[in-house]
N, C-alpha and C positions, 0 to 999 in steps of 0.2 A: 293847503300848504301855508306854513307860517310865511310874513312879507319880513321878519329878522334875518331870514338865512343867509343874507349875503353879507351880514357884517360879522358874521362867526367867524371867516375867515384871517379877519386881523384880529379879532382878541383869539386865536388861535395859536400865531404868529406874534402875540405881543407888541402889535403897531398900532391898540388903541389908547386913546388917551383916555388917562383914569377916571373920568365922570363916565364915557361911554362903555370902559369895563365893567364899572359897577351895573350898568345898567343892563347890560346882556345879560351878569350872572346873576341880576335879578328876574330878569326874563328866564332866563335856562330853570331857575325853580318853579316856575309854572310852566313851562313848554316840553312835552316829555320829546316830542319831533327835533325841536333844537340841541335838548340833550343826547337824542343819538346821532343827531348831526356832527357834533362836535365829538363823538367818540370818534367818528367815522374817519372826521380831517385829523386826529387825533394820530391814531392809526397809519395813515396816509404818509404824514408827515415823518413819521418814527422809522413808517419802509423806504422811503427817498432819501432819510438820512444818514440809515443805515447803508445802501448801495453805493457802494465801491467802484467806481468806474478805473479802470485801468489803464495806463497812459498807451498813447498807441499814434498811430501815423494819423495825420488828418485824411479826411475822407475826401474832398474838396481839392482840387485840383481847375486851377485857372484852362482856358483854352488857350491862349495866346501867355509868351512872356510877359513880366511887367516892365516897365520903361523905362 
């Protein structure tokens, strides 16, 4: 297991800063594991943002009124 795989997650998201960009997707051409990694969250990220949640009643219901 590569030890990069947990900062894929922000240059994924676009929360890295640009010396540490460059440097994963200098790592991603030599790591074929991080490169499917990052299809993966890739992926991931496209079906969360495509899902439509529907506005609807909260689910959540206190026990007692509030004060």
């Amino acid at each position: 297991m590569c030890d990069e795989r947990e900062r894929l997650i922000g240059y994924v998201y676009d929360e890295c800063e640009p010396a540490e960009r460059r440097a994963i997707e200098s790592h991603l051409e030599e790591c074929d594991e991080c490169r499917g990694e990052i299809g993966a969250l890739r992926s991931v990220r496209q079906d969360l943002l495509a899902w439509a949640v529907r506005p609807h009643e909260a689910v959540w219901r206190p026990f007692a009124p509030a004060p």
